[in-house]
C-alpha positions as CSV (number, residue, x, y, z in Angstrom):
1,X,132.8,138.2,-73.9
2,X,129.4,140.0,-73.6
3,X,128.0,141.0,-70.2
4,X,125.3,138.2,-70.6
5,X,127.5,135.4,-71.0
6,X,129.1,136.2,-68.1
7,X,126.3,136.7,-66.1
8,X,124.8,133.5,-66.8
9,X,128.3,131.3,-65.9
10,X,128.8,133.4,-62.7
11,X,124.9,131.9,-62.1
12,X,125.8,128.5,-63.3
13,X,128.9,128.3,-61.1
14,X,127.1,129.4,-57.9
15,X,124.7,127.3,-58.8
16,X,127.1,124.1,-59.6
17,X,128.7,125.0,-56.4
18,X,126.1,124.7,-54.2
19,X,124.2,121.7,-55.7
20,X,127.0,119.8,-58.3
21,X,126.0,119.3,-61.8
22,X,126.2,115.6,-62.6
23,X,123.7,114.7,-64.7
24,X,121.7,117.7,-64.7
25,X,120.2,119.1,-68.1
26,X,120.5,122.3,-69.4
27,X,117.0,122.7,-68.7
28,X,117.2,121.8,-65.4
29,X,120.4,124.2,-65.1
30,X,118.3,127.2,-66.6
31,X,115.6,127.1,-64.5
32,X,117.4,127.0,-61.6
33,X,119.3,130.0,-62.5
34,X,116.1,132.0,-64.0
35,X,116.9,131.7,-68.0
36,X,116.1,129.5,-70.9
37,X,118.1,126.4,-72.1
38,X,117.8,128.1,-75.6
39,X,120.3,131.2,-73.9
40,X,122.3,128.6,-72.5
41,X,122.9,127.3,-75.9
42,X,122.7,130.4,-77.5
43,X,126.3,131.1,-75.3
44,X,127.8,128.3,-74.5
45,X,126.6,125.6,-77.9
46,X,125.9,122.7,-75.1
47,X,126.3,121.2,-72.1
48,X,129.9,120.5,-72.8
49,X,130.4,123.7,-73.6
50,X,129.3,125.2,-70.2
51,X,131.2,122.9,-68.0
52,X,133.9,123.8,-70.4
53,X,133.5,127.4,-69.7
54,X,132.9,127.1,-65.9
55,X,136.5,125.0,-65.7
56,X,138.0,127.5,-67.9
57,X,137.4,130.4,-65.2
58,X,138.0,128.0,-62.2
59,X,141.6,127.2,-64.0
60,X,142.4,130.8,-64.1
61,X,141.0,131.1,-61.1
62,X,143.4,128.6,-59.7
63,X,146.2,129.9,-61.9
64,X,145.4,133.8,-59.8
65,X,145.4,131.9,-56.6
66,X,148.7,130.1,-57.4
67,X,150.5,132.7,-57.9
68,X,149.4,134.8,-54.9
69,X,150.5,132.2,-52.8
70,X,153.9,132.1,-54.3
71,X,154.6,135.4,-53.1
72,X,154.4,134.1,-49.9
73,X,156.2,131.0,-50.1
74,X,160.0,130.5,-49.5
75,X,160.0,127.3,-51.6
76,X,158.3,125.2,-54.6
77,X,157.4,122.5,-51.9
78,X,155.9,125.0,-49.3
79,X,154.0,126.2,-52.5
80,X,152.9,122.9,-54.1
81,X,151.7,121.7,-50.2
82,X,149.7,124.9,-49.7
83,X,148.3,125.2,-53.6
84,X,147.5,121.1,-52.3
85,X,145.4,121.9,-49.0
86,X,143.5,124.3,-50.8
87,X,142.8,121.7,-53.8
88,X,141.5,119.2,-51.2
89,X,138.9,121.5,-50.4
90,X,135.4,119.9,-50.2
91,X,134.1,123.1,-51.7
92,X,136.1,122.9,-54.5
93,X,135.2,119.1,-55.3
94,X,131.8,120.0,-57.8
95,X,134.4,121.7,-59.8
96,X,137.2,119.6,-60.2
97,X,134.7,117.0,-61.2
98,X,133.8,118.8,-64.0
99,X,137.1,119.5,-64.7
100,X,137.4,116.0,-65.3
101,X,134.4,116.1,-66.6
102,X,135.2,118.4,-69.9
103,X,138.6,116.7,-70.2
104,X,136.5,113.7,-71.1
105,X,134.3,115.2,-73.4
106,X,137.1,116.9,-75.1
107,X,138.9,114.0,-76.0
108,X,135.4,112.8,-77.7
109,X,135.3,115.9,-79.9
110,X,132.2,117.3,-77.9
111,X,130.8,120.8,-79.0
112,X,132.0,123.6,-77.0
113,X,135.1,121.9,-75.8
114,X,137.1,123.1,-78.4
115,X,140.3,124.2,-77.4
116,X,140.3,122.5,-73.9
117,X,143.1,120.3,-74.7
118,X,144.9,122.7,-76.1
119,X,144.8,124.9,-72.9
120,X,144.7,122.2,-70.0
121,X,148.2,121.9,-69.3
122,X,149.7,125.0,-71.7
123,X,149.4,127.9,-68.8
124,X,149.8,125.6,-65.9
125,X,153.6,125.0,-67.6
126,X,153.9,129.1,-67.6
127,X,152.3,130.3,-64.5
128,X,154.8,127.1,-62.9
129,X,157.8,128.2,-64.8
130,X,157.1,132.3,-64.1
131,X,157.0,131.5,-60.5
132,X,159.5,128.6,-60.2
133,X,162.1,131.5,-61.6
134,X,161.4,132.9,-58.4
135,X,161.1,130.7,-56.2
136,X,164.9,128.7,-56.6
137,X,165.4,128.9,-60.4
138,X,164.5,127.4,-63.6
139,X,162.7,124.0,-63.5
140,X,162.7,122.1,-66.8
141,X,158.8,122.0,-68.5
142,X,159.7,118.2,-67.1
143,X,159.8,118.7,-64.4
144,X,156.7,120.7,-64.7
145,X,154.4,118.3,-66.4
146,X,155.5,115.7,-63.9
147,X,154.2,118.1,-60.9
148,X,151.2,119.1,-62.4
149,X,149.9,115.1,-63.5
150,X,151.2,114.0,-60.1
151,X,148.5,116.2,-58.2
152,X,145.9,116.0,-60.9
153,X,146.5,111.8,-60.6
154,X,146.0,112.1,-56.7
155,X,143.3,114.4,-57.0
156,X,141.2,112.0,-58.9
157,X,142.2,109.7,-55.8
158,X,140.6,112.4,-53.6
159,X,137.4,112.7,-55.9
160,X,137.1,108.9,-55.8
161,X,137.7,108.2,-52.6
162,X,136.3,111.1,-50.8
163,X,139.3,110.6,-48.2
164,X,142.2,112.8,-48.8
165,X,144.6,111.0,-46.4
166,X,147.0,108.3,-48.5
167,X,146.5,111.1,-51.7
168,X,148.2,113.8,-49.0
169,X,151.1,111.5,-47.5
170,X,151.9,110.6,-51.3
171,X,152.1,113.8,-52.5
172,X,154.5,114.5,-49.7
173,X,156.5,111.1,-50.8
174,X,156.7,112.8,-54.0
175,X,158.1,115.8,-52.9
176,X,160.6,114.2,-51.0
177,X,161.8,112.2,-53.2
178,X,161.9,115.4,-55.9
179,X,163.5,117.1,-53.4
180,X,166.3,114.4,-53.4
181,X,166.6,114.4,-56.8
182,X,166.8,118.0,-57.5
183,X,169.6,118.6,-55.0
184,X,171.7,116.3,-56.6
């Protein structure tokens, strides 16, 4: 990726993270971070494409953060309640909207969010299975997929709700109850 490009999302995301993005142009975007919507384009092919981009980095972001905290975890509840706290972050709110932002451009064929789908769930499944090997053994991609739509499903909750209260106690039913069922 050229040096450009880069500078200009680290600007958007600052940016996005101070103010949100909703239904702000490219233009608008630009100017606030002291280019052109033409260079915007020029790197990123649309809108789409630059919440696409900023959620790309945040993921691997998250995926870097994920698996720092594993090291320091005795267990893949102790991880999934602390990788939880920090999701529930009001800072990190502007970009898990767009999150669900480019997921919904993506699955209407928007420029620039080519490949989203593809990569959404893909190294959420790896980075889980790398670090469930050490945490207590292998976990089935099941099992997996099931942990990573529960906390995206509760997150929305959070987002929607602003209260992160009844999404927190039923993530912590869920774990329980996975808990239950893989001890048995």
């Amino acid at each position: 990726m050229s040096e450009p490009r880069e500078l200009l999302l680290d600007q958007a995301m600052e940016y996005v993270a101070k103010h949100g993005m909703s239904d702000l142009s490219l233009r608008d975007l630009a100017a606030a971070v002291g280019s052109s919507h033409r260079m915007l384009i020029y790197h990123f092919e649309s809108r789409a494409g630059l919440v696409a981009a900023i959620v790309a980095r945040i993921e691997r972001q998250s995926q870097d953060v994920l698996a720092q905290l594993a090291e320091e975890c005795e267990s893949p509840t102790e991880l999934i309640e602390r990788q939880w706290a920090g999701l529930i972050d009001p800072a990190l709110a502007p970009f898990e909207r767009l999150f669900f932002e480019v997921l919904s451009h993506a699955l209407h064929g928007r420029p620039g969010t080519e490949g989203f789908l593809d990569a959404m769930t893909a190294p959420w499944l790896e980075v889980g299975s790398e670090i469930a090997d050490g945490l207590r053994g292998r976990m089935t991609r099941d099992e997996l997929l099931l942990g990573i739509a529960v906390v995206r499903g509760l997150l929305i909750e959070v987002l929607a709700s602003g209260n992160a209260t009844a999404p927190t106690a039923a993530l912590h039913r869920f774990l329980e109850m996975w808990e239950r069922s893989s001890s048995a």
